[in-house]
LOSEPA-509819 format. One record per residue (C-alpha): residue in one letter; chain; x, y, z; residue number from 1. Coordinates in steps of 0.1 Angstrom, whole numbers, m for minus. Example, Ala and Ser with C-alpha at 12.3 -4.5 7.8 and 13.67 -1.06 7.14 Angstrom:
2
PT_resn_chain_X_Y_Z_resi
PT_A_A_123_m45_78_1
PT_S_A_137_m11_71_2
END
This chain:
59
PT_resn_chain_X_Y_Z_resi
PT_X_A_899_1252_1074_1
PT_X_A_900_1255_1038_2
PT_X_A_876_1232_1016_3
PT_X_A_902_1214_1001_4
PT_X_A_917_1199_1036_5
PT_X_A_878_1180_1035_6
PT_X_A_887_1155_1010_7
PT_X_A_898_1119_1018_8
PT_X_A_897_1093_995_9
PT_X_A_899_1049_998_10
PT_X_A_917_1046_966_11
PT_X_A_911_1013_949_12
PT_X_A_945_990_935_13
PT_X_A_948_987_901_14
PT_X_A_953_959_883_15
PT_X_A_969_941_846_16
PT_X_A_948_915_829_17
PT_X_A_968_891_842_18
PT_X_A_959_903_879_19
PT_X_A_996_913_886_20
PT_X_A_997_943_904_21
PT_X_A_996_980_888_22
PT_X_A_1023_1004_906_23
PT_X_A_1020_1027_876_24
PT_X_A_984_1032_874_25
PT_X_A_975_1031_910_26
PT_X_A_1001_1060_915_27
PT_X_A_992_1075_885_28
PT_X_A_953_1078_901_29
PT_X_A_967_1089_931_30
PT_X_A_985_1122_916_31
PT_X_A_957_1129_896_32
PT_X_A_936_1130_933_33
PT_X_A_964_1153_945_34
PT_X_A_954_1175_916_35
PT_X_A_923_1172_926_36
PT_X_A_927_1182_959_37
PT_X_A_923_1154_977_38
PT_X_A_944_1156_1010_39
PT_X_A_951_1120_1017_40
PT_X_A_944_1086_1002_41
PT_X_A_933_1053_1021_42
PT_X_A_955_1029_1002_43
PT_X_A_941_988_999_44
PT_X_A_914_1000_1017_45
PT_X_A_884_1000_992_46
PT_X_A_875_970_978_47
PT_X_A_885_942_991_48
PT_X_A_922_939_971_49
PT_X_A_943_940_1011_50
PT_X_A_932_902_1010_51
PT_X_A_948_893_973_52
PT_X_A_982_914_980_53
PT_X_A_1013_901_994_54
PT_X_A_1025_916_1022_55
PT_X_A_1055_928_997_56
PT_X_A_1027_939_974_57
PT_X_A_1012_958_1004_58
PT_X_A_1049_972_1010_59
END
């Protein structure tokens, strides 16, 4: 196994001021993991956010 297949990462949501959702940035932090060379990502699942999402949100 090669060191890079070690890293998994809770990736938190990122939100606008207005506390509307933040496709752009949250996918934009996710890439630069994949650079990183992060092998998978935990979506929702680091602070909290799953409870402040719609389920369309979630989607």
């Amino acid at each position: 196994m090669k060191l890079k297949e070690l890293y998994h990462v809770a990736v938190p949501t990122a939100f606008d001021e207005n506390e509307a959702l933040n496709i752009q940035a949250t996918l934009a932090h996710i890439h630069y993991l994949k650079e990183k060379w992060v092998n998978s990502v935990l979506v929702c699942g680091s602070t909290g956010e799953q409870h402040s999402l719609t389920l369309a949100e979630k989607l």
